[in-house]
Every structure is written in C-alpha cells, then in structure tokens.
C-alpha positions as CSV (number, residue, x, y, z in Angstrom):
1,X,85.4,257.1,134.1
2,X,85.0,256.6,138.0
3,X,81.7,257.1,137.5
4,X,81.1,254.5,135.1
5,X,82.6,252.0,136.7
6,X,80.6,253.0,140.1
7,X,77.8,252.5,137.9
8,X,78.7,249.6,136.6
9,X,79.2,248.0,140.2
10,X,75.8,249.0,141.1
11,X,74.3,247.7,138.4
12,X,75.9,244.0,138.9
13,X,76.7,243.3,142.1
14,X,78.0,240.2,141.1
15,X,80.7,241.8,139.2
16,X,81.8,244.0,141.5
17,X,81.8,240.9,144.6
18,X,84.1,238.5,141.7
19,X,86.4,242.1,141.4
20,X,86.6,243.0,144.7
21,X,84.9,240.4,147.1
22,X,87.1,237.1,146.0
23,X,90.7,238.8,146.3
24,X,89.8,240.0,149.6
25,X,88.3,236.6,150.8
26,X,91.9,234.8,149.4
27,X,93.8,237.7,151.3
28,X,92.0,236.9,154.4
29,X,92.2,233.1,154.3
30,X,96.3,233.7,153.4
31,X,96.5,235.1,156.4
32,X,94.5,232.9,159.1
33,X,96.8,230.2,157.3
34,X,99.7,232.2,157.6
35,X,98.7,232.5,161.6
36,X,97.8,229.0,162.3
37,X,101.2,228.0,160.6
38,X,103.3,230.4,162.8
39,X,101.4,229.3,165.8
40,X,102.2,225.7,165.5
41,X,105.8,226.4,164.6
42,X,106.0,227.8,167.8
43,X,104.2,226.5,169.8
44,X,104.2,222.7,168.6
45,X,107.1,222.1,167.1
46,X,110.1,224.8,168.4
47,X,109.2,223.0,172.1
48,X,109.6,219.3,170.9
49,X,112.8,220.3,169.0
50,X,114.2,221.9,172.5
51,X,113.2,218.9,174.2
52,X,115.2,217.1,172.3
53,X,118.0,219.0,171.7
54,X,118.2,219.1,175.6
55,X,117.5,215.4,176.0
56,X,120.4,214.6,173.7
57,X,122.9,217.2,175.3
58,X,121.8,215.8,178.6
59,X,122.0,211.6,178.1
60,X,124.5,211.9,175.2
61,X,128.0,212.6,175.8
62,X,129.6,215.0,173.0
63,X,132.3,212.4,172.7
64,X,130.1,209.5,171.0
C-alpha cells in the first residue's frame, strides 16, 4: 500500500505538494508569526510597560 501511494505521488506531483507541501508551508508561516509576536512582546511592549510602571512608582505617591 506504501507503494501505491509512492506511486501515486510520483505520478501527480500536484497531489502530493496540496498533501504534504501546504501543511508544511502553514506550519512554517505559524511559526515566523509565532516569533515575530514573541519578539515584539518583549521587546516593544514589556519595556514601555516597565517604563511606566517605574514612571508611576516614581512621580506618584502610593497614597493618591
């Protein structure tokens, strides 16, 4: 049955790229997204939210 479907790929290439070429195109773009996502996280907006964290600790008294 391996064979078959070995055969079958070579055959249609076309097939076997929308089988195994397309899920493996999504998983790669998931990722890049997932790694631009984490790198703006940290590196845009963790530092703007310690800046103001700090800012408000600083020039605003705990009282008020």
């Amino acid at each position: 049955m391996i064979t078959a479907f070995l055969r079958l790929f070579a055959l249609r290439p076309l097939l076997s790229l929308a089988v195994f070429g397309i899920p493996v195109l999504i998983l790669i773009a998931v990722g890049l997204l997932t790694v631009m996502v984490l790198k703006l996280l940290v590196f845009v907006v963790l530092p703007i939210a310690l800046i103001v964290w700090v800012a408000r600790k600083m020039f605003w008294p705990a009282g008020d």
